[in-house]
N, CA, C and O atoms as a Tinker XYZ file with bonds, in Angstrom:
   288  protein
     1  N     -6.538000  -12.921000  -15.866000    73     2
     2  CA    -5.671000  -13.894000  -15.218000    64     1     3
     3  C     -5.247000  -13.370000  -13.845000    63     2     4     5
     4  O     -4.969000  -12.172000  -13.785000    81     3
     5  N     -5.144000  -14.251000  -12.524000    73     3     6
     6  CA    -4.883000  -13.810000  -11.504000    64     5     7
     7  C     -3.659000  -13.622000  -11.246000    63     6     8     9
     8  O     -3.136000  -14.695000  -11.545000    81     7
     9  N     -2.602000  -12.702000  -10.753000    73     7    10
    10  CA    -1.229000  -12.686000  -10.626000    64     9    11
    11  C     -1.521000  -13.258000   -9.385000    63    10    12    13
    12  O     -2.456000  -13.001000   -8.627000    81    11
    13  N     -0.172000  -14.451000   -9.213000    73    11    14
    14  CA     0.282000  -15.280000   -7.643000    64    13    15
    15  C      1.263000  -14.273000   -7.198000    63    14    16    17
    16  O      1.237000  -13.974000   -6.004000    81    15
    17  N      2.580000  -13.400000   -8.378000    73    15    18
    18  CA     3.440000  -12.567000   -7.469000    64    17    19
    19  C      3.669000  -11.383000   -8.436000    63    18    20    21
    20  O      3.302000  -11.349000   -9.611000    81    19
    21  N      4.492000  -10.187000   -7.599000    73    19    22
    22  CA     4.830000   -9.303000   -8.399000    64    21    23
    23  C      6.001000   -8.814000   -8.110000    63    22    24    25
    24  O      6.290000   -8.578000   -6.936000    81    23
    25  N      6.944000   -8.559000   -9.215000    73    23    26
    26  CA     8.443000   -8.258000   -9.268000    64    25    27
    27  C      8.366000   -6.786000   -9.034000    63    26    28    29
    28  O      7.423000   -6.061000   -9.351000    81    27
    29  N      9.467000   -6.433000   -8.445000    73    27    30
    30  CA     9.101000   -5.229000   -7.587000    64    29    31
    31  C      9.077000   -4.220000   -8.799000    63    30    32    33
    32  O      9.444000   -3.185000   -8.241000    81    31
    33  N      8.882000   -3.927000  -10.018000    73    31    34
    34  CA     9.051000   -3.111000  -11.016000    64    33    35
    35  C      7.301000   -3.425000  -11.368000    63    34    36    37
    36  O      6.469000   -2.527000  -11.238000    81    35
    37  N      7.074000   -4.282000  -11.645000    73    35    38
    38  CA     5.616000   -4.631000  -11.312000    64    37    39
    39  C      4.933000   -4.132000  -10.525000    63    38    40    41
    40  O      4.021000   -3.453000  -10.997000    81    39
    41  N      5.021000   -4.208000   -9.191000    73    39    42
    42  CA     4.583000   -3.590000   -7.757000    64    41    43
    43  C      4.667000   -1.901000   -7.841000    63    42    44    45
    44  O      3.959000   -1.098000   -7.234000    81    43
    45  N      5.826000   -1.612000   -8.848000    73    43    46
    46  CA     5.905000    0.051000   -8.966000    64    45    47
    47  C      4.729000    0.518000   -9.824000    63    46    48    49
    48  O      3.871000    1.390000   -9.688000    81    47
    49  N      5.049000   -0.502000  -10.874000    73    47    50
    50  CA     3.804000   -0.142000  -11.793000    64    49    51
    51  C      1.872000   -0.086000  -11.339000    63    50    52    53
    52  O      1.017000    0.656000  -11.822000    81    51
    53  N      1.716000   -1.143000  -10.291000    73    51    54
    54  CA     0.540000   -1.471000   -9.892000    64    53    55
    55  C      0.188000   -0.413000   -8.687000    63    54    56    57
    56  O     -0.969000   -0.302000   -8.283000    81    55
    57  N      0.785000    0.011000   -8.387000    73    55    58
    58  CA     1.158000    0.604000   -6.819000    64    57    59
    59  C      1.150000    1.914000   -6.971000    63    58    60    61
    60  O      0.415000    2.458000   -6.147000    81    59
    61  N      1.842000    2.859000   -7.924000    73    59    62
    62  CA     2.197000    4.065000   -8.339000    64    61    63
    63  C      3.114000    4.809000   -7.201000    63    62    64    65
    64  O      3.162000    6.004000   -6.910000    81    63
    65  N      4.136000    3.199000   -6.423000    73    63    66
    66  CA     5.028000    3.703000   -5.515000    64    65    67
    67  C      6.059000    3.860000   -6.569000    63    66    68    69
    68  O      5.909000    3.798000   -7.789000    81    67
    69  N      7.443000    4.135000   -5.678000    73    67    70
    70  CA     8.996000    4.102000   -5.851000    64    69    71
    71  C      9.683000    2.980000   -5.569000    63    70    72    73
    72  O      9.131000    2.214000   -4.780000    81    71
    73  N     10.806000    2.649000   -6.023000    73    71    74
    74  CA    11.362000    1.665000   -5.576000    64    73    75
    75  C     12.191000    2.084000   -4.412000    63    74    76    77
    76  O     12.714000    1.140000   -3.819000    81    75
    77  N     12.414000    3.159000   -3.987000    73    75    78
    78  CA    12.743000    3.645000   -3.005000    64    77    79
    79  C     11.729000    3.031000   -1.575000    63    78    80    81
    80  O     12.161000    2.417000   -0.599000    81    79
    81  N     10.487000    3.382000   -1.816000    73    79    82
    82  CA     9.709000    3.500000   -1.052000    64    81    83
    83  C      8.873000    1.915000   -0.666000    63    82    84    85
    84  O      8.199000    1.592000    0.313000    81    83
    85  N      9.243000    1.204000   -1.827000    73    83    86
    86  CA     9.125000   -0.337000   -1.448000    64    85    87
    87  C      9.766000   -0.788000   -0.731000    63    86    88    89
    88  O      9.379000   -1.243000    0.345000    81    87
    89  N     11.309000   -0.780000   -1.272000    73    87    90
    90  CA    12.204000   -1.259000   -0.456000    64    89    91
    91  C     12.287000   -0.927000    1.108000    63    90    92    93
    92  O     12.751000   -1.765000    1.881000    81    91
    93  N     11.760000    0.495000    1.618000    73    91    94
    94  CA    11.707000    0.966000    2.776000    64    93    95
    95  C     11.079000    0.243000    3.313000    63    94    96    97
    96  O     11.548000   -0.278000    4.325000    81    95
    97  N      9.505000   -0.163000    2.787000    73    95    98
    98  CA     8.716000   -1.117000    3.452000    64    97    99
    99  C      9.114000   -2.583000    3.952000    63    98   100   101
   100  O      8.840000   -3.114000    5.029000    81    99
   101  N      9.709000   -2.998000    3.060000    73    99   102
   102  CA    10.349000   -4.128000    2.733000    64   101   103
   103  C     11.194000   -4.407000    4.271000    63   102   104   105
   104  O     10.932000   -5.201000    5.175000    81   103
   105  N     12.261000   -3.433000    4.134000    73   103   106
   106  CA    13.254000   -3.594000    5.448000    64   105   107
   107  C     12.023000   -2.856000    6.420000    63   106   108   109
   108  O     11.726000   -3.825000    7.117000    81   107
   109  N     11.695000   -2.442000    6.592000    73   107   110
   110  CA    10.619000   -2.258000    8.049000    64   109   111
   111  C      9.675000   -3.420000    8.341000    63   110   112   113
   112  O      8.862000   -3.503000    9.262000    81   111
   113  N      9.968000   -4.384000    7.282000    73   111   114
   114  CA     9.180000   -5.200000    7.727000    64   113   115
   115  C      7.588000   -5.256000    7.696000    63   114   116   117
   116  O      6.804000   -5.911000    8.383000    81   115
   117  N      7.389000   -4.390000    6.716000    73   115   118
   118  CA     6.049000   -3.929000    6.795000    64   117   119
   119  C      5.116000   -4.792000    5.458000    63   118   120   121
   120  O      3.900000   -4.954000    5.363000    81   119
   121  N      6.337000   -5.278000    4.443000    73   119   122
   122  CA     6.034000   -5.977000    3.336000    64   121   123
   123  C      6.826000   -6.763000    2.888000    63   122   124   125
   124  O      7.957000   -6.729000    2.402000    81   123
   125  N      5.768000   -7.784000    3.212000    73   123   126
   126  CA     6.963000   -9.641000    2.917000    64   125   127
   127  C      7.596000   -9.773000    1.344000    63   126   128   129
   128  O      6.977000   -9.918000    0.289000    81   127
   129  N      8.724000   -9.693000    1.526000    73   127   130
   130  CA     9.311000   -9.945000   -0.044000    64   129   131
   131  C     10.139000  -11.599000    0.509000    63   130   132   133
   132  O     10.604000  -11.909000    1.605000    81   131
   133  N     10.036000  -12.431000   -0.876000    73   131   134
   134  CA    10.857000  -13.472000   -0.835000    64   133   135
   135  C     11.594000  -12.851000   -2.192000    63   134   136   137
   136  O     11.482000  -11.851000   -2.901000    81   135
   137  N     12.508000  -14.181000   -2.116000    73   135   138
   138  CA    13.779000  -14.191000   -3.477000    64   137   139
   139  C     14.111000  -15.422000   -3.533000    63   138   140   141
   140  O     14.290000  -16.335000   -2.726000    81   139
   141  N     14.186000  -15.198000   -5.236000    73   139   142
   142  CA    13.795000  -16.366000   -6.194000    64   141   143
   143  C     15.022000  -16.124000   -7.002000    63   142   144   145
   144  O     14.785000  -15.497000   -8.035000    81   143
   145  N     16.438000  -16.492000   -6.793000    73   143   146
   146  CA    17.532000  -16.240000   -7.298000    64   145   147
   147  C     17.914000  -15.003000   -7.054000    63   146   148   149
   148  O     17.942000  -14.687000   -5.864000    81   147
   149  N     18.206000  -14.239000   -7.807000    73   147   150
   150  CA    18.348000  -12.455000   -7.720000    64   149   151
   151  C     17.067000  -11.743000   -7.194000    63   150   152   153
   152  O     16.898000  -10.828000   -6.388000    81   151
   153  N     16.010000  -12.699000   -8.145000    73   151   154
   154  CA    14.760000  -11.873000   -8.559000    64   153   155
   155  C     14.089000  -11.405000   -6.826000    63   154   156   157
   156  O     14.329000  -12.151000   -5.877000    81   155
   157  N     13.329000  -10.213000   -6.656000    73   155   158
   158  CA    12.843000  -10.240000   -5.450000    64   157   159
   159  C     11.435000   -9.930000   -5.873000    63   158   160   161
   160  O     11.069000   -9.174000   -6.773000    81   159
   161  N     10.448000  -10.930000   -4.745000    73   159   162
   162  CA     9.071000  -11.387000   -5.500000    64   161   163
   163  C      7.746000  -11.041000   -4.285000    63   162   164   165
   164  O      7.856000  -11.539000   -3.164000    81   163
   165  N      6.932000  -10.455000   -4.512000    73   163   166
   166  CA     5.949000   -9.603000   -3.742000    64   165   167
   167  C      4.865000  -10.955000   -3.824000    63   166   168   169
   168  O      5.151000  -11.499000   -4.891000    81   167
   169  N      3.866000  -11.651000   -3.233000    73   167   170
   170  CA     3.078000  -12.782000   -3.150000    64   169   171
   171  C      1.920000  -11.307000   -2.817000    63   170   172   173
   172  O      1.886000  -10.461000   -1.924000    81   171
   173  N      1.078000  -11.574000   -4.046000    73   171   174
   174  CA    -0.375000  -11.185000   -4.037000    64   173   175
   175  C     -0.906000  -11.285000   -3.099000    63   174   176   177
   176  O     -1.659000  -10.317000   -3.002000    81   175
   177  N     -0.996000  -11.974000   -2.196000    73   175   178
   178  CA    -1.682000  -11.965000   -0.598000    64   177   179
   179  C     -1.153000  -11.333000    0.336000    63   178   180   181
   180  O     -1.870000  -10.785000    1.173000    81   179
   181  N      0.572000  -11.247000    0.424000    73   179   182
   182  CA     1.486000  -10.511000    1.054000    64   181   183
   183  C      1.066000   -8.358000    0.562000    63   182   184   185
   184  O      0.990000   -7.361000    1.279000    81   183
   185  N      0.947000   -8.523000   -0.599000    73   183   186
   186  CA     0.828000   -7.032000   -0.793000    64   185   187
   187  C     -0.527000   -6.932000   -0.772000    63   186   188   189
   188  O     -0.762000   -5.947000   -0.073000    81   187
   189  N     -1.613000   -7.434000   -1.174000    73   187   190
   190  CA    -2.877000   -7.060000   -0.830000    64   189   191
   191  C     -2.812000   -7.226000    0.980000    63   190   192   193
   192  O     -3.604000   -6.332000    1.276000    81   191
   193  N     -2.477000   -7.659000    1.952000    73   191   194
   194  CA    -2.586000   -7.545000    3.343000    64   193   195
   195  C     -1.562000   -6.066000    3.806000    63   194   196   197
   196  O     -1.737000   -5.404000    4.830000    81   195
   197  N     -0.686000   -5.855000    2.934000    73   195   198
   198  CA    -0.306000   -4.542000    3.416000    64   197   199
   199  C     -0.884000   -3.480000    2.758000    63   198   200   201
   200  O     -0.722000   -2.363000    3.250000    81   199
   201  N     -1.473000   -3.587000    1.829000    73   199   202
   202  CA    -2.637000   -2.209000    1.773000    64   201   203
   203  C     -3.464000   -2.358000    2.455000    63   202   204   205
   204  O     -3.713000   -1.174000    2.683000    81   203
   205  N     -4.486000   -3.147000    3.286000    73   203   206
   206  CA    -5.397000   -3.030000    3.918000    64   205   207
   207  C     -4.945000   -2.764000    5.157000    63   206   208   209
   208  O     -5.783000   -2.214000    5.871000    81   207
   209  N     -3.986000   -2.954000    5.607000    73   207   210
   210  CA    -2.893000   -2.458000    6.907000    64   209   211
   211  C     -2.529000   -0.954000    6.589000    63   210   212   213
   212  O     -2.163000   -0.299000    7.565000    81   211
   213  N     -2.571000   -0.355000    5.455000    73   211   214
   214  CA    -1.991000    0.754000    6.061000    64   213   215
   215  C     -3.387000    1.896000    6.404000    63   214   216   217
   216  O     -4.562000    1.565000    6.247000    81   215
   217  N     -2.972000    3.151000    6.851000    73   215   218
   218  CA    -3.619000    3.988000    7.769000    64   217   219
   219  C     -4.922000    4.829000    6.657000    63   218   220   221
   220  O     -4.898000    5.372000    5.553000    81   219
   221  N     -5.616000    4.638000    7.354000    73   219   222
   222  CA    -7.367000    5.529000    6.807000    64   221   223
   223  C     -6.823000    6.539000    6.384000    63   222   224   225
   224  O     -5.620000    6.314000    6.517000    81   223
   225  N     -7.040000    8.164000    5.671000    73   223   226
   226  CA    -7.110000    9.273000    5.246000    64   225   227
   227  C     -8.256000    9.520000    6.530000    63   226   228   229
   228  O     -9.372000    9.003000    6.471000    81   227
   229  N     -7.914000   10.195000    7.442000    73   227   230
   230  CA    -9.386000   10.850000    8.103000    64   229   231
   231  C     -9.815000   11.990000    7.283000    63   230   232   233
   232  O     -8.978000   12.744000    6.787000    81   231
   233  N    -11.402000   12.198000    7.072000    73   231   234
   234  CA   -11.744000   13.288000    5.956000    64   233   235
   235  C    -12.351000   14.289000    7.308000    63   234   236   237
   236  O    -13.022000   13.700000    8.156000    81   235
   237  N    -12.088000   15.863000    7.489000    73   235   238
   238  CA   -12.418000   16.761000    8.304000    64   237   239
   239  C    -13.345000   16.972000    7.172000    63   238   240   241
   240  O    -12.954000   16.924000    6.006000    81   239
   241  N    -15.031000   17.293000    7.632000    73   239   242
   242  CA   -15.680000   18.078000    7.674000    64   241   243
   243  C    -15.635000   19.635000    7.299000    63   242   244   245
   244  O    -14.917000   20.306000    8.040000    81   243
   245  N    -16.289000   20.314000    6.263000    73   243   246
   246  CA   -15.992000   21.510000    5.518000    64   245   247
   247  C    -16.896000   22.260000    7.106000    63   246   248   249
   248  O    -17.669000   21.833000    7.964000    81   247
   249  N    -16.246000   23.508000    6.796000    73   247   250
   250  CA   -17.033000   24.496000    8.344000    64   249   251
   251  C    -18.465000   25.150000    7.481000    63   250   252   253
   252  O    -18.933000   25.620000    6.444000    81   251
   253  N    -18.673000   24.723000    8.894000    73   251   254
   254  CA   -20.706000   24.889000    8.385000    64   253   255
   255  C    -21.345000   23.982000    7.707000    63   254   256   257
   256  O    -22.131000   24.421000    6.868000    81   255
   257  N    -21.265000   22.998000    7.796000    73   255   258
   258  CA   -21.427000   21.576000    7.070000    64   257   259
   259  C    -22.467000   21.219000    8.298000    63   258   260   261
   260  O    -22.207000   21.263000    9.500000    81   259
   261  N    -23.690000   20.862000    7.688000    73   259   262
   262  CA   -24.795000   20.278000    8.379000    64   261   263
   263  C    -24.369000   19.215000    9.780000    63   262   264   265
   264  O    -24.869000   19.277000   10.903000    81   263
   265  N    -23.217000   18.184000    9.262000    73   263   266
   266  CA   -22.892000   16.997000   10.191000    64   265   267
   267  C    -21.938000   17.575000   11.235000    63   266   268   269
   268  O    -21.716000   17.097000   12.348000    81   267
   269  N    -21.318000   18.868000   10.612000    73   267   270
   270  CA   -20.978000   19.493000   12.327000    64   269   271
   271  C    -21.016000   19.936000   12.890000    63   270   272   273
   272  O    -20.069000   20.165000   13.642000    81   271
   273  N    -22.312000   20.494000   13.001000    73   271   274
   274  CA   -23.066000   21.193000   14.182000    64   273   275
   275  C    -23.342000   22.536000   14.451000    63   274   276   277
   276  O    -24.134000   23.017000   15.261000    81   275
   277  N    -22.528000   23.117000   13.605000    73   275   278
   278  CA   -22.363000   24.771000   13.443000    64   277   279
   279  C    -23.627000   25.260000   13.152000    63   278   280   281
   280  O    -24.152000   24.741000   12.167000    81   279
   281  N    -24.258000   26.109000   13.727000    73   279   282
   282  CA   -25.654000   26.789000   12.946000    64   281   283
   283  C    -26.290000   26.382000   12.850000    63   282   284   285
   284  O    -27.186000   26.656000   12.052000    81   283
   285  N    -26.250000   25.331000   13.697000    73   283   286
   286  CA   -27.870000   24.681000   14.389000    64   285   287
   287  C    -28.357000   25.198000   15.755000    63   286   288
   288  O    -29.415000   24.787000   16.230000    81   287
């Protein structure tokens, strides 16, 4: 079944964030939350567009590794 939203205890669970660390996002503006009475509600399109927004891992190259040039 496709989830349309996720309650931010949900989002902890799916995410393997904090609720600390949601909420940070949240007020930075970095991740659209609406509210649905008390409840505060993450829209599946809203949190799938902020994982693809956030930043690459650059992977460095082990030394002496064919692709960087050493000892050629």
């Amino acid at each position: 079944m496709h989830r349309n939203a996720f309650s931010i205890a949900e989002l902890m669970e799916d995410s393997g964030l904090g609720r600390s660390k949601i909420f940070e996002e949240i007020k930075q503006g970095r991740l659209i939350a609406h509210k649905c009475g008390r409840r505060t509600l993450i829209l599946a399109e809203d949190y799938a567009r902020w994982l693809r927004a956030l930043p690459v891992v650059k992977v460095k190259t082990p030394l002496g590794s064919a692709t960087d040039g050493v000892g050629q």
